[in-house]
VODO-618941 format. One record per atom (N, C-alpha, C, O): y, z, x; residue in one letter; residue number from 1; atom name. Coordinates in Angstrom, 3 decimals, decimal comma. Atoms other than C-alpha are relative to their C-alpha. Example, Ala and Ser with C-alpha at 12.3 -4.5 7.8 and 13.67 -1.06 7.14 Angstrom:
2
REC         y         z         x  type  seq  atom
REC    -1,190     0,000     0,890     a    1     N
REC    -4,500     7,800    12,300     a    1    CA
REC     1,200     0,000     0,900     a    1     C
REC     1,181     0,665     1,936     a    1     O
REC    -1,190    -0,060    -0,820     s    2     N
REC    -1,060     7,140    13,670     s    2    CA
REC     1,090     0,730    -0,770     s    2     C
REC     2,198     0,899    -0,261     s    2     O
This chain:
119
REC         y         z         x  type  seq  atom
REC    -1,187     0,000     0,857     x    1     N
REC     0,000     0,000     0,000     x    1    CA
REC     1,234     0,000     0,892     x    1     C
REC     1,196     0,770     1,852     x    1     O
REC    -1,039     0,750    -0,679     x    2     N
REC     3,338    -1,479     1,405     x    2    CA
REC     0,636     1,679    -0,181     x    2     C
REC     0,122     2,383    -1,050     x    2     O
REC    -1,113    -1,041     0,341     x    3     N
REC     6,127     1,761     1,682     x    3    CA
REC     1,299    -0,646    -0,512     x    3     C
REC     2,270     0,111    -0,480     x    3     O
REC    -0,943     0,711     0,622     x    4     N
REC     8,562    -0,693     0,138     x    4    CA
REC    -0,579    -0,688    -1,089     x    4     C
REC     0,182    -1,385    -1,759     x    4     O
REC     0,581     0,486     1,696     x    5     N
REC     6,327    -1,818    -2,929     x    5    CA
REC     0,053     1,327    -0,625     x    5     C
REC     0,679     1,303    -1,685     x    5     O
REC     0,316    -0,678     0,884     x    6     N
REC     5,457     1,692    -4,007     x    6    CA
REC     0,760     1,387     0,452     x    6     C
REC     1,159     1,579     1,600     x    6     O
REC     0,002    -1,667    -0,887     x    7     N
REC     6,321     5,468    -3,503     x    7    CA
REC    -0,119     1,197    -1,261     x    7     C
REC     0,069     1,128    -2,475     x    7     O
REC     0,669    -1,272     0,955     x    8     N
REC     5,228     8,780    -5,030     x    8    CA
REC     1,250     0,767     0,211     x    8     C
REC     1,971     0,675     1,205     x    8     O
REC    -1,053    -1,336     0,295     x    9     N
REC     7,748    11,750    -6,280     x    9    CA
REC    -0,405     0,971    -0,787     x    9     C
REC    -1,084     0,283    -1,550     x    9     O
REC    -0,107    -0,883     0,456     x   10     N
REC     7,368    14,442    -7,837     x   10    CA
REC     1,634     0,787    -0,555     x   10     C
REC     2,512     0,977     0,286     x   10     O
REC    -1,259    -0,224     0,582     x   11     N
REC    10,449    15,795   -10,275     x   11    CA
REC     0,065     1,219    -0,724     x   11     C
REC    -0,899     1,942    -0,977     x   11     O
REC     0,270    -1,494     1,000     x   12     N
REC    11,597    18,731   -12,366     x   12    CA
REC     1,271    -0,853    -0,974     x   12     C
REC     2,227    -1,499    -0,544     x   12     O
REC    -0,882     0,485     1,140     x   13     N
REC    13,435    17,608   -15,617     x   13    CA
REC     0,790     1,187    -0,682     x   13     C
REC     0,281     2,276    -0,948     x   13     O
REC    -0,520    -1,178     1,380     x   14     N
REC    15,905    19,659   -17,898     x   14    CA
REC     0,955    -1,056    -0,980     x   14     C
REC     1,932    -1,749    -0,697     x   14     O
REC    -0,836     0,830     1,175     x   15     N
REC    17,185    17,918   -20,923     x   15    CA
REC     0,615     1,051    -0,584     x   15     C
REC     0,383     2,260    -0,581     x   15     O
REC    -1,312    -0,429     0,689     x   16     N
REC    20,309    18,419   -22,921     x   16    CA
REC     0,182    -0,527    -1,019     x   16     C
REC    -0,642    -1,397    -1,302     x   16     O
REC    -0,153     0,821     0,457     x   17     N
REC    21,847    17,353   -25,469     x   17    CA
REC     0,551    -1,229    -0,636     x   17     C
REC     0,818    -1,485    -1,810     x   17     O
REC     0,141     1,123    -0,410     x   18     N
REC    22,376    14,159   -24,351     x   18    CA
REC    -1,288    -0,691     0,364     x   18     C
REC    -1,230    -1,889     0,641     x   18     O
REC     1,161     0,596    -0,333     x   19     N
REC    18,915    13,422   -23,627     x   19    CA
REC    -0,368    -0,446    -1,279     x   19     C
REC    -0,178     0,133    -2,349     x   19     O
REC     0,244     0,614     1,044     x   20     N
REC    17,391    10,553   -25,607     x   20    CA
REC    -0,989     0,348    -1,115     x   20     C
REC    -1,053    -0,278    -2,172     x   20     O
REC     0,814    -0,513     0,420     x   21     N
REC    14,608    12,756   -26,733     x   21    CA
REC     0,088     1,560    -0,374     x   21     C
REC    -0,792     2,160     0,244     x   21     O
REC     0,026    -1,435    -0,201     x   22     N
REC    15,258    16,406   -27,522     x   22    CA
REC    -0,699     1,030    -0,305     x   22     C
REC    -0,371     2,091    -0,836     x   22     O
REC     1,353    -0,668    -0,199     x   23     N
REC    12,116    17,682   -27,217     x   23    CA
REC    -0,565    -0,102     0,979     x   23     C
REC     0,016    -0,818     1,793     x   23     O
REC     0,226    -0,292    -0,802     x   24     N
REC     9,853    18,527   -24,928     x   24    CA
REC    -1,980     0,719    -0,167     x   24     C
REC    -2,565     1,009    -1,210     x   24     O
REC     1,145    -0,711     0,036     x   25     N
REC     6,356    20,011   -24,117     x   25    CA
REC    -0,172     1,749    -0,151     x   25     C
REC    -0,973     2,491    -0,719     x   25     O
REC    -0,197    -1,354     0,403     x   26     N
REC     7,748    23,316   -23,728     x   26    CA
REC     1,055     0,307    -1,060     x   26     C
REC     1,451     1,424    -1,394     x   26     O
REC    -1,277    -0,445     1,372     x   27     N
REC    10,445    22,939   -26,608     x   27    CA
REC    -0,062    -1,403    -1,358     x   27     C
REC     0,782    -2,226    -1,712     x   27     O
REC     0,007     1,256     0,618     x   28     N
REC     8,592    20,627   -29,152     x   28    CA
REC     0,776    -0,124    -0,863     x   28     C
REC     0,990    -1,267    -1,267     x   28     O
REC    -1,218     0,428     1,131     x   29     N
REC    11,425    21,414   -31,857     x   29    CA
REC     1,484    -0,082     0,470     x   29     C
REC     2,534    -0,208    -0,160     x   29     O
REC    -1,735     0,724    -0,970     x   30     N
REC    14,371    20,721   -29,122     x   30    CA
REC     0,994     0,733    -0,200     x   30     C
REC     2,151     0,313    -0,227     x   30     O
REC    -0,630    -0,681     0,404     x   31     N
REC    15,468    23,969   -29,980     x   31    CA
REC     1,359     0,606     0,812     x   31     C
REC     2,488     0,889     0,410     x   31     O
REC    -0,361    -0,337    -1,189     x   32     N
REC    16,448    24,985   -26,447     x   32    CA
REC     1,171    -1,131     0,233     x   32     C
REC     2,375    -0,970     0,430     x   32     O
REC    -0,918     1,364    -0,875     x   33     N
REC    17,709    21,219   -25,436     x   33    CA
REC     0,600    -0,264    -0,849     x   33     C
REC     1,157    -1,299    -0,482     x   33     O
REC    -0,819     0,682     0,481     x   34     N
REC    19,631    20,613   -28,299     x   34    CA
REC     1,554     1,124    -0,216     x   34     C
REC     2,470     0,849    -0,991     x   34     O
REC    -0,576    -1,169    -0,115     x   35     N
REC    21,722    23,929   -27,667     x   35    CA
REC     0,845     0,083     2,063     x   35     C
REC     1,870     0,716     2,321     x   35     O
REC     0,237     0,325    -1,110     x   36     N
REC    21,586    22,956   -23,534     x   36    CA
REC     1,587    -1,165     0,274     x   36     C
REC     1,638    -2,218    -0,361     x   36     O
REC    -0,987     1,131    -0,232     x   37     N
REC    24,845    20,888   -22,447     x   37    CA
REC    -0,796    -0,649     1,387     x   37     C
REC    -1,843    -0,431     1,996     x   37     O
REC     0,539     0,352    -1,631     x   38     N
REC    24,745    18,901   -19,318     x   38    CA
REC     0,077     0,529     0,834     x   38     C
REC    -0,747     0,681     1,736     x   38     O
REC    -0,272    -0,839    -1,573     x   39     N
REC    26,883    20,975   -17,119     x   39    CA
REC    -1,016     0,903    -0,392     x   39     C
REC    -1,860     0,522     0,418     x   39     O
REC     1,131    -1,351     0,160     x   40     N
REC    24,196    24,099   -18,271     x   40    CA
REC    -1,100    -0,506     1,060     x   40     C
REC    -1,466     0,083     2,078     x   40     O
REC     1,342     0,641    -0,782     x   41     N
REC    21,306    21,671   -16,943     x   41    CA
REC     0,296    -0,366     1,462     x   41     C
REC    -0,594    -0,179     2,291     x   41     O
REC    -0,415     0,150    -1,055     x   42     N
REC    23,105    20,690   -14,078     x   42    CA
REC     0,230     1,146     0,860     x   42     C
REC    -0,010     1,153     2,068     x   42     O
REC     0,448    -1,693    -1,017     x   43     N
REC    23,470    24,717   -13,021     x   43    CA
REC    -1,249     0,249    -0,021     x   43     C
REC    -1,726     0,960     0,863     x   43     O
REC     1,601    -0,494     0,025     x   44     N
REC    19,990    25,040   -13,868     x   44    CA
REC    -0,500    -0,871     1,480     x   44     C
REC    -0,845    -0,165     2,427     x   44     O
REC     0,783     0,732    -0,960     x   45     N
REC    18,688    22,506   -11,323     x   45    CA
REC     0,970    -0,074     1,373     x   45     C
REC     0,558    -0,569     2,422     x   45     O
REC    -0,572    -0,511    -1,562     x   46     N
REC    21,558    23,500    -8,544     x   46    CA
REC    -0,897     0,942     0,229     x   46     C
REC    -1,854     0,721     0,970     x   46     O
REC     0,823    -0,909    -0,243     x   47     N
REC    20,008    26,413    -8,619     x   47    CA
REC    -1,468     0,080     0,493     x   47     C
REC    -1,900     0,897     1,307     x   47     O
REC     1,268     0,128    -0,376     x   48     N
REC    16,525    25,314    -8,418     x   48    CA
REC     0,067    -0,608     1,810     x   48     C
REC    -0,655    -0,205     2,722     x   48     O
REC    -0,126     0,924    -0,940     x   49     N
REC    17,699    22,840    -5,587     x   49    CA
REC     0,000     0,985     1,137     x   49     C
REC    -0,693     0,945     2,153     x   49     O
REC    -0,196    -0,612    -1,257     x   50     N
REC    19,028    25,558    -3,636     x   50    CA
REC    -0,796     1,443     0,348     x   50     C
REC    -0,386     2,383     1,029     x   50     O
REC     0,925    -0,680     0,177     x   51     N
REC    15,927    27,515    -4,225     x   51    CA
REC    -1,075    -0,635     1,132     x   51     C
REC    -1,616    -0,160     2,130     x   51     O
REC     1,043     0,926    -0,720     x   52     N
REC    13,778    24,756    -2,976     x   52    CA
REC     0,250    -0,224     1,557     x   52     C
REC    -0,573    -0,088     2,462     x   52     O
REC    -0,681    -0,182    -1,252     x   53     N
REC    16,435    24,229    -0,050     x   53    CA
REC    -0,632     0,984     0,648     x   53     C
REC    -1,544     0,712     1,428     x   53     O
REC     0,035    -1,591    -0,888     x   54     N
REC    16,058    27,746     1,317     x   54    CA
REC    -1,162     0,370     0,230     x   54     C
REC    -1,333     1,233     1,092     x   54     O
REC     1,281    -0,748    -0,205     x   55     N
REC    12,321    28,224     0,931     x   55    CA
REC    -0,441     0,874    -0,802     x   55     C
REC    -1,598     1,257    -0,629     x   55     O
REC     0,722    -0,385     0,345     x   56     N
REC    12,181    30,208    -1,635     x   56    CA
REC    -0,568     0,006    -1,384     x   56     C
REC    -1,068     0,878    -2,096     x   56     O
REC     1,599     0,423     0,940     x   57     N
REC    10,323    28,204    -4,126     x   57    CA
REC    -0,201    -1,214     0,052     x   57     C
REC     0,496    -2,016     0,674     x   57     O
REC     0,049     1,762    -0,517     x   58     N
REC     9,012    24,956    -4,264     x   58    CA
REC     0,008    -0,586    -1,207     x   58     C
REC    -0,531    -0,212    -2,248     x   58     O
REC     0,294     1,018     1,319     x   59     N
REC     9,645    22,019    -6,477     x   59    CA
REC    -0,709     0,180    -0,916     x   59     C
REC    -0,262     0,389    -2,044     x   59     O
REC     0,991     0,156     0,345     x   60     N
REC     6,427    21,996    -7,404     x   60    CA
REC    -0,378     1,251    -1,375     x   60     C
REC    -0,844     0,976    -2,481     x   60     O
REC     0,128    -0,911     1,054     x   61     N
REC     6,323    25,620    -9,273     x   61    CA
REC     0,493    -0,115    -0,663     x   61     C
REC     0,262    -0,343    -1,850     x   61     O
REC    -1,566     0,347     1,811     x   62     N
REC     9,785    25,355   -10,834     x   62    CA
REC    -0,357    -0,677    -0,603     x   62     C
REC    -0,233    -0,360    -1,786     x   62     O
REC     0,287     0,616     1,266     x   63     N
REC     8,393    22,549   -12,419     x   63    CA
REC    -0,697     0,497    -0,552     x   63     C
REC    -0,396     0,448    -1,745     x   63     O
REC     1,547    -0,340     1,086     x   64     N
REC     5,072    24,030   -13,833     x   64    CA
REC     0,982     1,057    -0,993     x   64     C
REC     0,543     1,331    -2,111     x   64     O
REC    -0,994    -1,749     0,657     x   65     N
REC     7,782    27,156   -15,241     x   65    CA
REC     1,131    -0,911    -0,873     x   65     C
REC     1,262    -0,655    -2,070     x   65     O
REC    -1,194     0,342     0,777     x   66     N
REC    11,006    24,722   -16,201     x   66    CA
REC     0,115    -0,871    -0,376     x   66     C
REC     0,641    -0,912    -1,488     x   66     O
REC     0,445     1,417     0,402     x   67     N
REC    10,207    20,947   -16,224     x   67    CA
REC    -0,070     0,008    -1,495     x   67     C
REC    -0,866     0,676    -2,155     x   67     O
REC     0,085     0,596     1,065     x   68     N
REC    11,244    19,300   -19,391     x   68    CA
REC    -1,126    -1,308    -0,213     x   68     C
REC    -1,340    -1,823    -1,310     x   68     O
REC     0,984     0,846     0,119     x   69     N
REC     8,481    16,734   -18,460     x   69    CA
REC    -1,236     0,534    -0,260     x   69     C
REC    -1,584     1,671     0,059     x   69     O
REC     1,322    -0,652    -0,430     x   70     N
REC     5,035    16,837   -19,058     x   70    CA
REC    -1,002    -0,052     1,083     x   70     C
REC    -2,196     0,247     1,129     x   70     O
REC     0,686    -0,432    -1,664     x   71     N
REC     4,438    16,610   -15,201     x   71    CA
REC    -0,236     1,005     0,363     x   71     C
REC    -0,983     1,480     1,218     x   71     O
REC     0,054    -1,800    -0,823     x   72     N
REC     5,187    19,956   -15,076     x   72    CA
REC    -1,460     0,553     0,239     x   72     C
REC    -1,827     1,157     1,247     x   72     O
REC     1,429    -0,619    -0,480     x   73     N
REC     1,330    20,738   -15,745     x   73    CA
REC    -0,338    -0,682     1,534     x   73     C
REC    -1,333    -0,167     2,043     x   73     O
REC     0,302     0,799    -1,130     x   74     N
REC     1,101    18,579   -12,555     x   74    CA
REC     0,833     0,325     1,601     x   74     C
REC     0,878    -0,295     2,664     x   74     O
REC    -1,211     0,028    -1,029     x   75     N
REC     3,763    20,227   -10,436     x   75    CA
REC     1,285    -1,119    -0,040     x   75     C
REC     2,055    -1,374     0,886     x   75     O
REC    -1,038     1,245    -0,137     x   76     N
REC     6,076    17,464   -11,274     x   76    CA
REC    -0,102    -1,053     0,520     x   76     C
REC     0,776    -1,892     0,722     x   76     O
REC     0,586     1,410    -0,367     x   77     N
REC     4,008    14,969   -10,067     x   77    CA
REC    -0,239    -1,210    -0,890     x   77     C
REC    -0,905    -1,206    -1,925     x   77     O
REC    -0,094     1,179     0,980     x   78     N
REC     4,621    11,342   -11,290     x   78    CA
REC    -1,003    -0,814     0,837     x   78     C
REC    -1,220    -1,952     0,423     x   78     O
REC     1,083     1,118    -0,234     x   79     N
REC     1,811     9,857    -8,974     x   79    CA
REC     0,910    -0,957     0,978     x   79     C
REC     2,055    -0,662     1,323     x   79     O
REC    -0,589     1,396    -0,425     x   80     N
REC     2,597     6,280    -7,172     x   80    CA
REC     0,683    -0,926    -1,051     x   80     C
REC     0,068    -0,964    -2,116     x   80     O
REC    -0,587     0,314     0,955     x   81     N
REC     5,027     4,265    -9,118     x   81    CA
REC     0,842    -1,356     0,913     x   81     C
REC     1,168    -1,258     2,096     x   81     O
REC    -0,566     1,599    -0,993     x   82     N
REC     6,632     0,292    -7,931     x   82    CA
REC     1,748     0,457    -1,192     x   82     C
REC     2,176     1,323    -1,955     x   82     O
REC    -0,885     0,300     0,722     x   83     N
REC     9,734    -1,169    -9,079     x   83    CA
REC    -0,136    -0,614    -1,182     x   83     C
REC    -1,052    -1,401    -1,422     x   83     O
REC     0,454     0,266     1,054     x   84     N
REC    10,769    -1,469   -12,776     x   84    CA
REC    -0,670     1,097    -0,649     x   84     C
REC    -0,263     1,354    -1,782     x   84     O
REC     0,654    -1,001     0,920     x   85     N
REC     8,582     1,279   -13,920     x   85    CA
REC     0,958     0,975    -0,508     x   85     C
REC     1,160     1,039    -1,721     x   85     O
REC    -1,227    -1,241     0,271     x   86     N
REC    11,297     4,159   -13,987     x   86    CA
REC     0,903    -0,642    -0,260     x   86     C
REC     0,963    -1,847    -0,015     x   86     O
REC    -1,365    -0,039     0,253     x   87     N
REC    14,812     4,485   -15,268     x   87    CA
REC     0,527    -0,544     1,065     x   87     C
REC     0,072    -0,086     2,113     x   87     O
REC    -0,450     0,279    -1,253     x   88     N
REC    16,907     2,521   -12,795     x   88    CA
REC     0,727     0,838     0,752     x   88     C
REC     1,073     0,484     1,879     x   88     O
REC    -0,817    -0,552    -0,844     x   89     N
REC    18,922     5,602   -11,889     x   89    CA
REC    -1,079     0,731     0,589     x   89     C
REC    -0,775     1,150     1,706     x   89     O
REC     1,105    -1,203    -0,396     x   90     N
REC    15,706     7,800   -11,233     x   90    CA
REC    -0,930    -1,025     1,279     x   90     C
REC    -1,414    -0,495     2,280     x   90     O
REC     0,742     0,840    -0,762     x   91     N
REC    13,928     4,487    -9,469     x   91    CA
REC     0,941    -0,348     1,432     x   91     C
REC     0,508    -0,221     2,577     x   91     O
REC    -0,708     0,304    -1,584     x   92     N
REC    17,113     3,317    -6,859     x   92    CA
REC     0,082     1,909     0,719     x   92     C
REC    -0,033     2,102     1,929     x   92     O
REC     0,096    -1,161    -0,765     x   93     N
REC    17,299     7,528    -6,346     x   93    CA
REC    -1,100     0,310     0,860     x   93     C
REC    -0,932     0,973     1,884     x   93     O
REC     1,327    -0,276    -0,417     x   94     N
REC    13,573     7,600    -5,481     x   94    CA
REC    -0,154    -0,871     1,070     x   94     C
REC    -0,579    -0,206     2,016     x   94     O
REC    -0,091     0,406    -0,719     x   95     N
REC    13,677     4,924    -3,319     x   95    CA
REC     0,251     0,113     1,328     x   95     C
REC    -0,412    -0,133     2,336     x   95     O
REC    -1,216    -0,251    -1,000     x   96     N
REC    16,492     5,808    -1,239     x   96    CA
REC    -0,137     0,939     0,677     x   96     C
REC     0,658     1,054     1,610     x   96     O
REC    -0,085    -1,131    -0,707     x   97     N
REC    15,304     9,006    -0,057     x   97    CA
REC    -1,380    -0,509     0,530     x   97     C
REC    -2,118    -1,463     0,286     x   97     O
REC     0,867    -0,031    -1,713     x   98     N
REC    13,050     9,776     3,156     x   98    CA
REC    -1,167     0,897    -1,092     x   98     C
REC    -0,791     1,637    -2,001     x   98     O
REC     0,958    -0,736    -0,044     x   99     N
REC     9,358    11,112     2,484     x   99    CA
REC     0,709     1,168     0,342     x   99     C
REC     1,409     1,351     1,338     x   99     O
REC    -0,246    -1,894    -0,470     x  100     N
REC    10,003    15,121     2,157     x  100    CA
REC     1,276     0,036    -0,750     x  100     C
REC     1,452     0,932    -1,576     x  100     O
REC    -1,482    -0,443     0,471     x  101     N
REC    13,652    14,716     1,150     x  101    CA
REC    -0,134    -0,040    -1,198     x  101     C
REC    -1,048    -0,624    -1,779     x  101     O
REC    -0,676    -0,650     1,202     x  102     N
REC    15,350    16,123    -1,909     x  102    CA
REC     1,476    -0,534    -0,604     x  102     C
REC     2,628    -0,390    -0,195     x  102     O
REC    -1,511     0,674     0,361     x  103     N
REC    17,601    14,042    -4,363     x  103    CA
REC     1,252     0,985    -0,207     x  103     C
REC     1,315     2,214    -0,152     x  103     O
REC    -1,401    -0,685     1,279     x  104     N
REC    20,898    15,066    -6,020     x  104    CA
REC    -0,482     0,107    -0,990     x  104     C
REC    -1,569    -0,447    -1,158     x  104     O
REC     0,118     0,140     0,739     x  105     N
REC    20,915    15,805    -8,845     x  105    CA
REC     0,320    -1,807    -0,673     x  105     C
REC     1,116    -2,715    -0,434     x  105     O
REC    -0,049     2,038     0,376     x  106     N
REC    20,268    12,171   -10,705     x  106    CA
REC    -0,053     0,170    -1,697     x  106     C
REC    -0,832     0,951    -2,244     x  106     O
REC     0,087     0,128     1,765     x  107     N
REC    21,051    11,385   -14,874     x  107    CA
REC    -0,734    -1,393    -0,476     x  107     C
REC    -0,478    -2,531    -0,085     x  107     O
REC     0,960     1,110     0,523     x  108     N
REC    18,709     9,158   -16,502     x  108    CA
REC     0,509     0,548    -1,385     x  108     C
REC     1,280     1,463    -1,673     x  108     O
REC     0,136    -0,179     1,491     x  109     N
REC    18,175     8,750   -20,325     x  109    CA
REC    -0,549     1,553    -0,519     x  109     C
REC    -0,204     2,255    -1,469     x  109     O
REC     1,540    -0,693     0,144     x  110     N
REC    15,424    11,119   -20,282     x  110    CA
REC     1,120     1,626     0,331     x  110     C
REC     0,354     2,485    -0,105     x  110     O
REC    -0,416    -0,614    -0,929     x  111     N
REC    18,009    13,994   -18,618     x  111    CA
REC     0,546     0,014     1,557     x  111     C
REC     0,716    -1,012     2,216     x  111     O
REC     0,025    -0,361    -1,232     x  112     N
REC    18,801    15,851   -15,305     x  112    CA
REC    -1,232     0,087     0,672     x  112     C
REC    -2,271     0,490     0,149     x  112     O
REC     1,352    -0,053    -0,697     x  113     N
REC    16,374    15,505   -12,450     x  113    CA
REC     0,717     0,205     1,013     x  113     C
REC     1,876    -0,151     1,223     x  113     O
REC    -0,166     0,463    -1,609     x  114     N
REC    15,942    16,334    -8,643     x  114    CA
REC    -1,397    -0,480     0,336     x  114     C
REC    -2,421     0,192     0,213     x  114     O
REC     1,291     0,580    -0,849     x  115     N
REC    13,329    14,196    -7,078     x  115    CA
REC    -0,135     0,287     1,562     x  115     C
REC     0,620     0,282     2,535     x  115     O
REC     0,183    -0,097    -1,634     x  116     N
REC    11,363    14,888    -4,195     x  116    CA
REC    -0,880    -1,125     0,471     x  116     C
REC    -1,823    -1,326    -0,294     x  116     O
REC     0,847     1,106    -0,337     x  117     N
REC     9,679    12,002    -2,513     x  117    CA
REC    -1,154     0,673     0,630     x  117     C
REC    -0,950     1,508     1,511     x  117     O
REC     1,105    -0,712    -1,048     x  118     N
REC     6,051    13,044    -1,275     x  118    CA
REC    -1,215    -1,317     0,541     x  118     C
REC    -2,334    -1,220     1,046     x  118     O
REC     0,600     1,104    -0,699     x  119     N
REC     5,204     9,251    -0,481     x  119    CA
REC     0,468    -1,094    -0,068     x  119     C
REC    -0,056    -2,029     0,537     x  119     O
């Protein structure tokens, strides 16, 4: 597999409401996210960021605990994924970063995300 055809991430989601869906696996009546602004979601996932930063937690849990996706059972793992499949702001973010590194915060349809690339 080419490293410019494909790459793996792992993400933690928090929807608002602005997200095109306001529901969720952990909030199937969107009770939470439709109460949730952006800036709220956007402190939520600084916070995580600079959690993850520092060491002391990893992506991977926060999602199983806060993830508006249902990766979260997965750690926030979305697998291998090409171009086209994702949101184009979540796909040129994923791209662009180095194996290991940690996006910005990034807005898609779907919500706030930070992606971590783990391939």
């Amino acid at each position: 597999m080419s490293s410019g055809d494909k790459v793996r991430a792992s993400h933690l989601l928090v929807k608002h409401q602005g997200s095109r869906r306001p529901a969720s696996w952990k909030d199937p009546e969107g009770r939470v996210i439709r109460k949730t602004t952006r800036d709220e979601a956007v402190a939520k996932l600084q916070q995580f960021k600079s959690d993850i930063e520092s060491g002391k937690a990893s992506l991977a849990d926060l999602a199983v605990q806060n993830s508006d996706c249902s990766s979260a059972k997965r750690g926030g793992d979305l697998g291998w994924f090409g171009r086209g499949q994702m949101q184009e702001p979540f796909e040129k973010a994923t791209f662009g970063l180095k194996v290991g590194e940690l996006s910005d915060i990034i807005d898609t349809d779907s919500g706030s995300h930070i992606i971590l690339r783990t391939g």
